[in-house]
PyMOL CGO cylinders between C-alpha atoms (Angstrom):
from pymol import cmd
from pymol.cgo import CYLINDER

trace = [
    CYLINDER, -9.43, 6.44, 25.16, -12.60, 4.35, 24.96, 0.3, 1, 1, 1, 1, 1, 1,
    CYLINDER, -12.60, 4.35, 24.96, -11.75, 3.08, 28.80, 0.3, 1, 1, 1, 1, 1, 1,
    CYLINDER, -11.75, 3.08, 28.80, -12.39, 6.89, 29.63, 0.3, 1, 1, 1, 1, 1, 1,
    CYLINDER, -12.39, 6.89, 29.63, -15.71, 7.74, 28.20, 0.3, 1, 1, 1, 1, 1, 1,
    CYLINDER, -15.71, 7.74, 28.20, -14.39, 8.34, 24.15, 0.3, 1, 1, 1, 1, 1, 1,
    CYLINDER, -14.39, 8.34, 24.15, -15.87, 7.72, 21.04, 0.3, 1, 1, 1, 1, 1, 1,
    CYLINDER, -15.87, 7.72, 21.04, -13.40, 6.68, 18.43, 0.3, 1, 1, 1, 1, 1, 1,
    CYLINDER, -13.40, 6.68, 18.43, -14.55, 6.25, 14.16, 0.3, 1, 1, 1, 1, 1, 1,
    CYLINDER, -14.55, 6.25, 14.16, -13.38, 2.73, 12.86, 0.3, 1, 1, 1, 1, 1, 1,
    CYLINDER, -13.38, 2.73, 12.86, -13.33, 1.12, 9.45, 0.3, 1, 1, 1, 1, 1, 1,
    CYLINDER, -13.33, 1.12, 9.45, -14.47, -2.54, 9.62, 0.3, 1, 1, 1, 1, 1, 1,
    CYLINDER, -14.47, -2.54, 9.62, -15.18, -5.13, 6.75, 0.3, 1, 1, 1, 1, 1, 1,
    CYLINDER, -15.18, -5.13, 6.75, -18.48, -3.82, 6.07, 0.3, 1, 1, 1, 1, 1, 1,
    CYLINDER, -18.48, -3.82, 6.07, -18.84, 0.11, 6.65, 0.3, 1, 1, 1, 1, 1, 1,
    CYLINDER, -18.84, 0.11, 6.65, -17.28, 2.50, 9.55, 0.3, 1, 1, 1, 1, 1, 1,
    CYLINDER, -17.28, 2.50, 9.55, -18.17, 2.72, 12.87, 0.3, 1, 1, 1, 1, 1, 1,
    CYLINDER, -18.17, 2.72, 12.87, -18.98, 4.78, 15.65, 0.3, 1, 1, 1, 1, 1, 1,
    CYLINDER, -18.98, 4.78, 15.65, -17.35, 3.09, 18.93, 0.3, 1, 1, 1, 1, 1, 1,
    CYLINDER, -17.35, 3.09, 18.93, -17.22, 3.25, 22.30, 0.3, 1, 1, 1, 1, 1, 1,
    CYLINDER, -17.22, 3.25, 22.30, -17.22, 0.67, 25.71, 0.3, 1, 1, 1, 1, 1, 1,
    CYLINDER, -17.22, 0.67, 25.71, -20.56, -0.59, 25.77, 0.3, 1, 1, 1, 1, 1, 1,
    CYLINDER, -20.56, -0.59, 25.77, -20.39, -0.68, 29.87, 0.3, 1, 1, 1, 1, 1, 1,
    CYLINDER, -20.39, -0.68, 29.87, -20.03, 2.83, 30.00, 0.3, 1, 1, 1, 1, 1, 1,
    CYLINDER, -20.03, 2.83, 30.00, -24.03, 4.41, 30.43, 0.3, 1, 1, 1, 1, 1, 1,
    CYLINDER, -24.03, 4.41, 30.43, -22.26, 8.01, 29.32, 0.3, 1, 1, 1, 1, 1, 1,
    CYLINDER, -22.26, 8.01, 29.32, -20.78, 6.86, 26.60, 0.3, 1, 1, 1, 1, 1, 1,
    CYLINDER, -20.78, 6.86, 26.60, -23.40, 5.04, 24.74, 0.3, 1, 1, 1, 1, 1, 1,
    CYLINDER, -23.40, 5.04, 24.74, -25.47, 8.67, 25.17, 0.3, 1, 1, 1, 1, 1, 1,
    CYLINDER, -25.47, 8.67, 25.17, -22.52, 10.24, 23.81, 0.3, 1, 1, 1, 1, 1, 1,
    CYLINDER, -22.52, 10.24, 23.81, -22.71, 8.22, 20.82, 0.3, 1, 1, 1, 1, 1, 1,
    CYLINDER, -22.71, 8.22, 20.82, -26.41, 8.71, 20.72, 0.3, 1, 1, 1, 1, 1, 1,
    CYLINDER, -26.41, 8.71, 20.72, -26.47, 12.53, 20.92, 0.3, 1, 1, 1, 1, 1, 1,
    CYLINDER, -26.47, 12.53, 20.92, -23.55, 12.75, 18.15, 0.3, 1, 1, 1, 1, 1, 1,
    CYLINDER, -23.55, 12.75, 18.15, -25.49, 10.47, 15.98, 0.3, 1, 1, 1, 1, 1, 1,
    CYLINDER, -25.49, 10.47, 15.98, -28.51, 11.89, 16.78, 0.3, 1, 1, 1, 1, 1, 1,
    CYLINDER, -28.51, 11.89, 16.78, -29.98, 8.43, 16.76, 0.3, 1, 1, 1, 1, 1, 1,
    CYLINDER, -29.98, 8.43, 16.76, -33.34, 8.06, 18.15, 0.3, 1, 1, 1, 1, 1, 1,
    CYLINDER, -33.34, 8.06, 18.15, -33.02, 6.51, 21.84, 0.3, 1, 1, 1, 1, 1, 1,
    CYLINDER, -33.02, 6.51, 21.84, -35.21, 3.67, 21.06, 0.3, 1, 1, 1, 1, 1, 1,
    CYLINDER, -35.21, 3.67, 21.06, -32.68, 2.27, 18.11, 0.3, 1, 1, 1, 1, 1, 1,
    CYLINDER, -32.68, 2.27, 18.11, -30.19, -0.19, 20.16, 0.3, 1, 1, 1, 1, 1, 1,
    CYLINDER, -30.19, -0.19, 20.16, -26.92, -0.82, 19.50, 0.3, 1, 1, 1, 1, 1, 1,
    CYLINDER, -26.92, -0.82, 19.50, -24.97, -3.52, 18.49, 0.3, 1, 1, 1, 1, 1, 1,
    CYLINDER, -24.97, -3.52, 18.49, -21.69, -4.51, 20.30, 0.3, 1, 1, 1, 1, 1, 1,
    CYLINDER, -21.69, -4.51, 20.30, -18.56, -6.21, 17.62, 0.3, 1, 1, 1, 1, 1, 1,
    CYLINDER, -18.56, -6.21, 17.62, -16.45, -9.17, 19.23, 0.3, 1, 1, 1, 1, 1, 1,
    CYLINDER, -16.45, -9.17, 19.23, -12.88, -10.29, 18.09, 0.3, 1, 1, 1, 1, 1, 1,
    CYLINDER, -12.88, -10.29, 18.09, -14.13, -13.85, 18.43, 0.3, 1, 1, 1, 1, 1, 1,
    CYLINDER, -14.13, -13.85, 18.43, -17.42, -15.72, 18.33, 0.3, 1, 1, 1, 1, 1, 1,
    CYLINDER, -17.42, -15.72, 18.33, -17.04, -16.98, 21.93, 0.3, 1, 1, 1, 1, 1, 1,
    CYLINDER, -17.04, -16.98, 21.93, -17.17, -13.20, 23.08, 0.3, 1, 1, 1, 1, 1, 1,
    CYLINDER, -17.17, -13.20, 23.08, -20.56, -13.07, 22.61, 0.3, 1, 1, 1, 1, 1, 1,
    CYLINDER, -20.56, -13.07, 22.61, -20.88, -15.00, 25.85, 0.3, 1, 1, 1, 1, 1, 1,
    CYLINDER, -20.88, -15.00, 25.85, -19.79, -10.96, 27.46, 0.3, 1, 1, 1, 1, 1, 1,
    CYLINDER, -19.79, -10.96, 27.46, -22.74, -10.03, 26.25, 0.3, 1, 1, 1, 1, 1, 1,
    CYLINDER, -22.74, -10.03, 26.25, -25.36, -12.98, 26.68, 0.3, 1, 1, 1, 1, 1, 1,
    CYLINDER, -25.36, -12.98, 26.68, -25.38, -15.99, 28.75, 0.3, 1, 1, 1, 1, 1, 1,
    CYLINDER, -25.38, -15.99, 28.75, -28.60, -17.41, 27.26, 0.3, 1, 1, 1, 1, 1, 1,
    CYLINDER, -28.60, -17.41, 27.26, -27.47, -17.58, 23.12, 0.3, 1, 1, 1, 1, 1, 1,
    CYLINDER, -27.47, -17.58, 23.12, -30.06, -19.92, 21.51, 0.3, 1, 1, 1, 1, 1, 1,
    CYLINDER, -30.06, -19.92, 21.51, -29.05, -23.29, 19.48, 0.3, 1, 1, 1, 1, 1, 1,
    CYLINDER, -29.05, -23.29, 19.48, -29.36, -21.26, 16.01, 0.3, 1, 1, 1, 1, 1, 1,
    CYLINDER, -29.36, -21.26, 16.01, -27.98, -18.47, 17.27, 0.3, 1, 1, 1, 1, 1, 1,
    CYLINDER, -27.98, -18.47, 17.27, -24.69, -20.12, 17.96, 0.3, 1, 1, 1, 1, 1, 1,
    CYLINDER, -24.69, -20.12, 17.96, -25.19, -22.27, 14.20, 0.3, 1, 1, 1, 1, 1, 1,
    CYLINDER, -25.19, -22.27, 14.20, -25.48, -18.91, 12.61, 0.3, 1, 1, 1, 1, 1, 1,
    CYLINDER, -25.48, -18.91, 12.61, -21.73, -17.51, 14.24, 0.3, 1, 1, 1, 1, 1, 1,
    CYLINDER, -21.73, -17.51, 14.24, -20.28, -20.52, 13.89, 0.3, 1, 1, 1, 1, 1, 1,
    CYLINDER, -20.28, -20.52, 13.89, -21.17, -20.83, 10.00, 0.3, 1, 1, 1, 1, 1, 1,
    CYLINDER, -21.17, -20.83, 10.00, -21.31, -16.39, 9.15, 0.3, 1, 1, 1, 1, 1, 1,
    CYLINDER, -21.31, -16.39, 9.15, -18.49, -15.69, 11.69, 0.3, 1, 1, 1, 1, 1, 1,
    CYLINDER, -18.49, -15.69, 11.69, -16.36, -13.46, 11.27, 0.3, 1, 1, 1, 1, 1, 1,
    CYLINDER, -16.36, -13.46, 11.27, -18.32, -11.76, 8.67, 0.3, 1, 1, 1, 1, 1, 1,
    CYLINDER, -18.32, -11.76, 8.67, -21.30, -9.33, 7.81, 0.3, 1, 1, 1, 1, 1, 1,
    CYLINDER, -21.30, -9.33, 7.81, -23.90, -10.87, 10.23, 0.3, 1, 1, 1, 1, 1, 1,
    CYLINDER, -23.90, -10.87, 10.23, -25.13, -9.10, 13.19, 0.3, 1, 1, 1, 1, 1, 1,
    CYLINDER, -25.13, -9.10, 13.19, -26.78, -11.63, 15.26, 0.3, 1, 1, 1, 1, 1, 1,
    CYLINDER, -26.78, -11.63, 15.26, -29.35, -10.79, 17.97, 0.3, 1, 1, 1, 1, 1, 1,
    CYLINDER, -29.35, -10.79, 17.97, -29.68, -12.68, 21.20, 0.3, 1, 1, 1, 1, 1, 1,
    CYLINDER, -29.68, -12.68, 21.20, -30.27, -12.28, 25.32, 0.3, 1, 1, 1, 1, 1, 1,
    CYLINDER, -30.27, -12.28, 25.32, -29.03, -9.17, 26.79, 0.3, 1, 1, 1, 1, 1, 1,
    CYLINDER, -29.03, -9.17, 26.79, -27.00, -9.94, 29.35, 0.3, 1, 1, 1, 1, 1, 1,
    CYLINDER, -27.00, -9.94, 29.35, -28.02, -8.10, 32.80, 0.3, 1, 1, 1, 1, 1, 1,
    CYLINDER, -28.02, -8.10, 32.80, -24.83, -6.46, 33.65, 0.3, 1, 1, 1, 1, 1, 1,
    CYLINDER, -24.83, -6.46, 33.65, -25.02, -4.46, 30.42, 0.3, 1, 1, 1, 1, 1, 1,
    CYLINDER, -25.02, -4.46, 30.42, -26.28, -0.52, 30.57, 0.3, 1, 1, 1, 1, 1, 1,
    CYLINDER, -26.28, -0.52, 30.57, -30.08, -0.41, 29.35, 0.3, 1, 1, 1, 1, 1, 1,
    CYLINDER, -30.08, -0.41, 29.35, -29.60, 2.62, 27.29, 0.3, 1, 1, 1, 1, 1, 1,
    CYLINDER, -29.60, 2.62, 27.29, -26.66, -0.04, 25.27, 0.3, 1, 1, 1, 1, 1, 1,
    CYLINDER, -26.66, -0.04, 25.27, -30.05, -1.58, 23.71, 0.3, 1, 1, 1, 1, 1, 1,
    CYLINDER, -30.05, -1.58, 23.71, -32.91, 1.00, 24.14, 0.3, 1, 1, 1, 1, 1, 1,
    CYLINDER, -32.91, 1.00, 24.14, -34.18, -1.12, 27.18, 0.3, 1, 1, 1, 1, 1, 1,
    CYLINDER, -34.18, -1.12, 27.18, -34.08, -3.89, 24.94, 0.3, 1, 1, 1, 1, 1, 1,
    CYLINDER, -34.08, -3.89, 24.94, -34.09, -7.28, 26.64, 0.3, 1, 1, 1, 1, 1, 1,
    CYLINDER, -34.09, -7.28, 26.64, -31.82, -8.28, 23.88, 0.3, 1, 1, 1, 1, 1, 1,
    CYLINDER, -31.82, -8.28, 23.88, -28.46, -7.47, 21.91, 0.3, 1, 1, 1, 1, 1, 1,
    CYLINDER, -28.46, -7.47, 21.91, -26.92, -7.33, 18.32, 0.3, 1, 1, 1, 1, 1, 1,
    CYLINDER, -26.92, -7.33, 18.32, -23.24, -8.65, 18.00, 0.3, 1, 1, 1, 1, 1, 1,
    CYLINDER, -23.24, -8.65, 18.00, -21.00, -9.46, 15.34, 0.3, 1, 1, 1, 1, 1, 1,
    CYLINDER, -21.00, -9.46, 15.34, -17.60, -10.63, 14.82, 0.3, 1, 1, 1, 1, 1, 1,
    CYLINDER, -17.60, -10.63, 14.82, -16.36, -8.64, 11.99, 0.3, 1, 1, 1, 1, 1, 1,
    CYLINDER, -16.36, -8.64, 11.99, -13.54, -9.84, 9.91, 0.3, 1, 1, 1, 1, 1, 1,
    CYLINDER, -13.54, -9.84, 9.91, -11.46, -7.35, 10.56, 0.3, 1, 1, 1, 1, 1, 1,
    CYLINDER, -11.46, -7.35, 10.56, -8.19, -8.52, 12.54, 0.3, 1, 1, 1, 1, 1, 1,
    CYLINDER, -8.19, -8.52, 12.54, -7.41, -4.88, 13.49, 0.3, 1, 1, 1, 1, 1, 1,
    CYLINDER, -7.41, -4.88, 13.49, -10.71, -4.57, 15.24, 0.3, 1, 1, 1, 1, 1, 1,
    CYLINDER, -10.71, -4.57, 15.24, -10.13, -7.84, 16.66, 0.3, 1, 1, 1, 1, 1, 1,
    CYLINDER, -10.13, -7.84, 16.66, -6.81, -6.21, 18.31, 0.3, 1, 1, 1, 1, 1, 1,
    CYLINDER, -6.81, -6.21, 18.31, -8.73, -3.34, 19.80, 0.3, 1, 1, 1, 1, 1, 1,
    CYLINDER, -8.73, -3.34, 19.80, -11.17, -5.20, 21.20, 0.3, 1, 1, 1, 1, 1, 1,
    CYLINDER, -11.17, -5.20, 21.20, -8.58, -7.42, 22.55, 0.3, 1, 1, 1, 1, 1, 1,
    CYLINDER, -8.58, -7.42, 22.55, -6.83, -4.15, 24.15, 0.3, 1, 1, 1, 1, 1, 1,
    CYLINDER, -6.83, -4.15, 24.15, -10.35, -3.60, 25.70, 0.3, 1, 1, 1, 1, 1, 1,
    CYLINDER, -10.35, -3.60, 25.70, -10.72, -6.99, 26.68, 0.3, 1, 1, 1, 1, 1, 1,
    CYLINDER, -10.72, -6.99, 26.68, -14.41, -6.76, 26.27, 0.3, 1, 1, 1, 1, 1, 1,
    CYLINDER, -14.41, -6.76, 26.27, -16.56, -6.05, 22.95, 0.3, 1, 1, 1, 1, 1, 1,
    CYLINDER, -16.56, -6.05, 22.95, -16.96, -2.36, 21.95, 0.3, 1, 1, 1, 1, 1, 1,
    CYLINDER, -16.96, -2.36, 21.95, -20.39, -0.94, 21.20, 0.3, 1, 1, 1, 1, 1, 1,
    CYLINDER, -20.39, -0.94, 21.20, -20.71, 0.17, 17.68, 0.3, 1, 1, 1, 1, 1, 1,
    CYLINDER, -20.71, 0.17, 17.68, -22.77, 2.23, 15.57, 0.3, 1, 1, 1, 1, 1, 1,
    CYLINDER, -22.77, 2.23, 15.57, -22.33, 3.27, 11.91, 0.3, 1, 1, 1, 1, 1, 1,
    CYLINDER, -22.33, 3.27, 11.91, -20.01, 6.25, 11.28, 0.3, 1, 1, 1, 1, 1, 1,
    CYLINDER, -20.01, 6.25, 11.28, -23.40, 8.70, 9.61, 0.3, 1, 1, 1, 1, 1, 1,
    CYLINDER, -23.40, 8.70, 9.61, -25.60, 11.03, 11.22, 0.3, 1, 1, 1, 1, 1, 1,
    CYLINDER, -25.60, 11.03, 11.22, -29.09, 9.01, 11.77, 0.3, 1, 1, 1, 1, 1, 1,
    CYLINDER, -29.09, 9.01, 11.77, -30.98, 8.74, 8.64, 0.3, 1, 1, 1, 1, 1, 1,
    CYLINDER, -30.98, 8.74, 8.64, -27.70, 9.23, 6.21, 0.3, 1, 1, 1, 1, 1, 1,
    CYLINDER, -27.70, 9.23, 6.21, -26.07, 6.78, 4.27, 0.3, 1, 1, 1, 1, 1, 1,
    CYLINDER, -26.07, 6.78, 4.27, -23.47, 4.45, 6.05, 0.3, 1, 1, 1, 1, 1, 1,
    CYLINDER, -23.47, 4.45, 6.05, -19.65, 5.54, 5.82, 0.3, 1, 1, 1, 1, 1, 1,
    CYLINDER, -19.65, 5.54, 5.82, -17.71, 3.23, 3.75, 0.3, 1, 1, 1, 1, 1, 1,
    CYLINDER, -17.71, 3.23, 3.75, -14.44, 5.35, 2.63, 0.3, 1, 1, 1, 1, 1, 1,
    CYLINDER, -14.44, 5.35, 2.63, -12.21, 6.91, 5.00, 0.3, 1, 1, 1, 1, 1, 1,
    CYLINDER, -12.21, 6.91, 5.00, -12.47, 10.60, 3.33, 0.3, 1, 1, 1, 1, 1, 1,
    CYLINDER, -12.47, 10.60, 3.33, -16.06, 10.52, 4.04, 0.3, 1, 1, 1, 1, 1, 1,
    CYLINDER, -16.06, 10.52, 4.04, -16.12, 9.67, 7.65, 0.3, 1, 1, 1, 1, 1, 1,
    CYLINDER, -16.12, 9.67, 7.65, -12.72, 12.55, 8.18, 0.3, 1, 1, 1, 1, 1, 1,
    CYLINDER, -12.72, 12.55, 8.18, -15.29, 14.81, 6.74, 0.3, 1, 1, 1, 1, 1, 1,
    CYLINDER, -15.29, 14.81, 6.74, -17.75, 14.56, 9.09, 0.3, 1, 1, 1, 1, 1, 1,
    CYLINDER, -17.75, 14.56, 9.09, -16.52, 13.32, 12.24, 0.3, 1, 1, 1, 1, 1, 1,
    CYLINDER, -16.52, 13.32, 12.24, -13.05, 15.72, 12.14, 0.3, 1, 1, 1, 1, 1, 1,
    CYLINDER, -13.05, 15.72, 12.14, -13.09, 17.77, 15.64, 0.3, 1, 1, 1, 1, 1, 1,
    CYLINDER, -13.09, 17.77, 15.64, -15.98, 15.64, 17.39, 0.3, 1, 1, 1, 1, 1, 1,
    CYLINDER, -15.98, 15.64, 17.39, -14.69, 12.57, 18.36, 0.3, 1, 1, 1, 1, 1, 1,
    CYLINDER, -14.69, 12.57, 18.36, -11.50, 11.67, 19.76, 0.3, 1, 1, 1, 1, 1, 1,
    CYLINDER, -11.50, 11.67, 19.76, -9.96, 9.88, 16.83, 0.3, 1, 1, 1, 1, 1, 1,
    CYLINDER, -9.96, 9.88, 16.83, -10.59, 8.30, 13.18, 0.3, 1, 1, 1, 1, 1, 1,
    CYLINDER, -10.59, 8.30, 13.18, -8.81, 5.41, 11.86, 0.3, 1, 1, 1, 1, 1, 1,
    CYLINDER, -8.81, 5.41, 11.86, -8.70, 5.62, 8.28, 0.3, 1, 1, 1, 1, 1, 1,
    CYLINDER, -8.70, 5.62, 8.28, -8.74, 2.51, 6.68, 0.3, 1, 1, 1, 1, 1, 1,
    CYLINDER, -8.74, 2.51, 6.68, -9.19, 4.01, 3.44, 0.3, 1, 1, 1, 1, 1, 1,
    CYLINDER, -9.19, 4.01, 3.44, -12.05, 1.83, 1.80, 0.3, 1, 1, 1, 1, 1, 1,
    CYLINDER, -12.05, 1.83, 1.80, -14.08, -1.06, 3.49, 0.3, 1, 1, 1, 1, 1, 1,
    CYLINDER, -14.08, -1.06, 3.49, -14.05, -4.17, 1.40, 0.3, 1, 1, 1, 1, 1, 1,
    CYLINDER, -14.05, -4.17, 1.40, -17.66, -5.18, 1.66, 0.3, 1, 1, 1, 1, 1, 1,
    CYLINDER, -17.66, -5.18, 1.66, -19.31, -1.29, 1.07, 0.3, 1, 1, 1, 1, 1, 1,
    CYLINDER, -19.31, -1.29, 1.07, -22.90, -2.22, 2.97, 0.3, 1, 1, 1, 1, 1, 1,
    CYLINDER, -22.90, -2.22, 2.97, -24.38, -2.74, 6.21, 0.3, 1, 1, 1, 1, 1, 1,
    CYLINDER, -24.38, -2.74, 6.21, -23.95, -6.32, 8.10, 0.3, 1, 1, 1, 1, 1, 1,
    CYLINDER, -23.95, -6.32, 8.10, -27.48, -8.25, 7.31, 0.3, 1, 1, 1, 1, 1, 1,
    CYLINDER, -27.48, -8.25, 7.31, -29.58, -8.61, 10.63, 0.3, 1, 1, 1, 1, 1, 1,
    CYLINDER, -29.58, -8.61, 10.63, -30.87, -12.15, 12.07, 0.3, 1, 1, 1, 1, 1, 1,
    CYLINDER, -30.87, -12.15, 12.07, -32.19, -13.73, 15.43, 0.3, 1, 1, 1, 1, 1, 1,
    CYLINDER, -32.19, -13.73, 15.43, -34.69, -15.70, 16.82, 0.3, 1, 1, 1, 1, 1, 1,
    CYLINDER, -34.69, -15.70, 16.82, -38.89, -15.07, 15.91, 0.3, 1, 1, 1, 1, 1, 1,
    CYLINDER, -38.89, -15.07, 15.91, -41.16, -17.63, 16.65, 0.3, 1, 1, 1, 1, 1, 1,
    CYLINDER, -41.16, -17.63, 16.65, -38.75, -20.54, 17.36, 0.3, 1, 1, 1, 1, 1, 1,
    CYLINDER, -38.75, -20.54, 17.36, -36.87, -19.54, 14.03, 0.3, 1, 1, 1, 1, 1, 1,
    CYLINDER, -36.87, -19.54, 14.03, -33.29, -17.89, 12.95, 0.3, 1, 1, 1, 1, 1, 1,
    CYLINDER, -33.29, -17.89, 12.95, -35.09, -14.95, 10.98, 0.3, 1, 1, 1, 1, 1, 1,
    CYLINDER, -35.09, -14.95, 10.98, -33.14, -12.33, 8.85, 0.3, 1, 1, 1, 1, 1, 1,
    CYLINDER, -33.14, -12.33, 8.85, -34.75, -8.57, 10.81, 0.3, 1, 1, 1, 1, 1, 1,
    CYLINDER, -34.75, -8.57, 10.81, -32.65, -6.80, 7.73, 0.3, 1, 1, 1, 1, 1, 1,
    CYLINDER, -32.65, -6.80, 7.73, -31.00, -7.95, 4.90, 0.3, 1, 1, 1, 1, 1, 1,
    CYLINDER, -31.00, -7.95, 4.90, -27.31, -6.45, 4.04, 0.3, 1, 1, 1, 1, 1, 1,
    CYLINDER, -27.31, -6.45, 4.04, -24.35, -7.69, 2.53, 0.3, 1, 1, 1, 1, 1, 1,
    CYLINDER, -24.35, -7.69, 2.53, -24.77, -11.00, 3.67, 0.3, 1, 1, 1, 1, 1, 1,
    CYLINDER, -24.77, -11.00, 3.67, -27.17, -13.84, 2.21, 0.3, 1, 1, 1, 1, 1, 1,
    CYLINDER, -27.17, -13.84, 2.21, -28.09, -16.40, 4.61, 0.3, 1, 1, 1, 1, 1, 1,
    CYLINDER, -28.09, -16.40, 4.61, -28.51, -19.24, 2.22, 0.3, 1, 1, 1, 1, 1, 1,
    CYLINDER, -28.51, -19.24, 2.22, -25.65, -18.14, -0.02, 0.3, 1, 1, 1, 1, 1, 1,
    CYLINDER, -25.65, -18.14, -0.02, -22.86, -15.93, 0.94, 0.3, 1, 1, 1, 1, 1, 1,
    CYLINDER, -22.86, -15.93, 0.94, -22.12, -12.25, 0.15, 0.3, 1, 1, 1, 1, 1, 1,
    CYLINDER, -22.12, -12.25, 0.15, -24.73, -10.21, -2.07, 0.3, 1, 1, 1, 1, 1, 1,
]
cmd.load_cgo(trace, "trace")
C-alpha cells in the first residue's frame, strides 16, 4: 500500500503517525493536503535501525551519529544532510532531514517490508494536539486513508524531542519526551 502512493496511520512509542514512502513526490503532498500542514513544515522520515539513516544522508555529522548511537531507538528526532535523491517537497526544500529510530519493533518490520525509511508525520490535523490513543486517531482518520493500525495507547504519550547541529553544536530545535542530559521527561 505505501509502495503505491498510500498513506497508512501508525502507533509508534511516542504518538501516531501519518506515513507514507518518502520517495514518492505524490505522496508526501498527499500527506500534506490531509494534514493540512503548511508546505514549508518538513517531514521527518523513521528508520528500523540507526544505520538507516545513511538512506537518507550521506554526510551525518560526528554528534549526530553520538546522539543515535546513545538516544536510539527512542524519542529523538535527529536532523542532518538531506540526501539528494530524496523529493524536495519530503523537507520543504530543506537542505536537511529529521529521522528517528523509534522503539517500536513493529514499525521496525514495516519499514523492513519497505526496505527503506517511511516518511512520517503525526496522526492530527496541523495545529491539533498529537494522537496518542488508537480511538482518537479511528476517529479522525476513518474513510481517508487507506488503513489505521491501532495500537491502542502509545507508551511515551508526547512528541519525540528535536536536535541537530547549530553553530558547530548538537542543539535540542524542540524539546519532547526526551531529555538530552537525562532520559525520558
Amino acid at each position: 500500500m505505501l509502495l503505491n502512493g498510500g498513506v497508512l496511520a501508525v502507533p509508534t512509542d511516542t504518538v501516531y503517525g501519518l506515513a507514507c514512502d518518502p520517495r514518492n513526490p505524490a505522496a508526501i503532498q498527499r500527506l500534506y493536503a490531509l494534514k493540512g500542514r503548511e508546505p514549508k513544515k518538513p517531514l521527518a522520515c523513521l528508520t528500523a535501525y540507526t544505520e538507516q539513516i545513511l538512506a537518507l544522508s550521506d554526510n551525518v555529522p560526528e554528534a549526530v551519529w553520538k546522539a543515535a548511537k546513545r538516544f536510539w531507538p527512542g524519542a529523538l528526532t535527529l536532523v542532518a544532510p538531506k540526501g539528494d535523491w530524496l523529493p524536495a517537497n519530503l523537507t520543504s526544500g530543506l537542505p536537511s532531514i529529521g529521522v528517528r529510530y523509534p522503539n517500536c519493533p513493529w514499525v521496525w518490520e514495516l519499514i523492513e517490508a519497505m526496505e527503506f525509511p517511511i516518511a512520517c508525520s503525526s496522526a492530527n490535523v496541523s495545529g491539533q494536539p498529537a494522537a496518542t490513543e488508537g480511538a482518537g486517531v479511528i476517529r479522525d482518520w476513518a474513510g481517508k486513508i487507506e488503513l489505521i493500525v491501532d495500537g491502542g495507547a502509545c507508551p511515551v504519550g508526547r512528541e519525540s524531542t528535536v536536535a541537530g547541529m547549530q553553530g558547530g553544536a548538537l542543539t535540542v530545535f524542540r524539546q519532547g519526551a526526551l531529555d538530552l542530559t537525562g532520559g525520558m521527561r
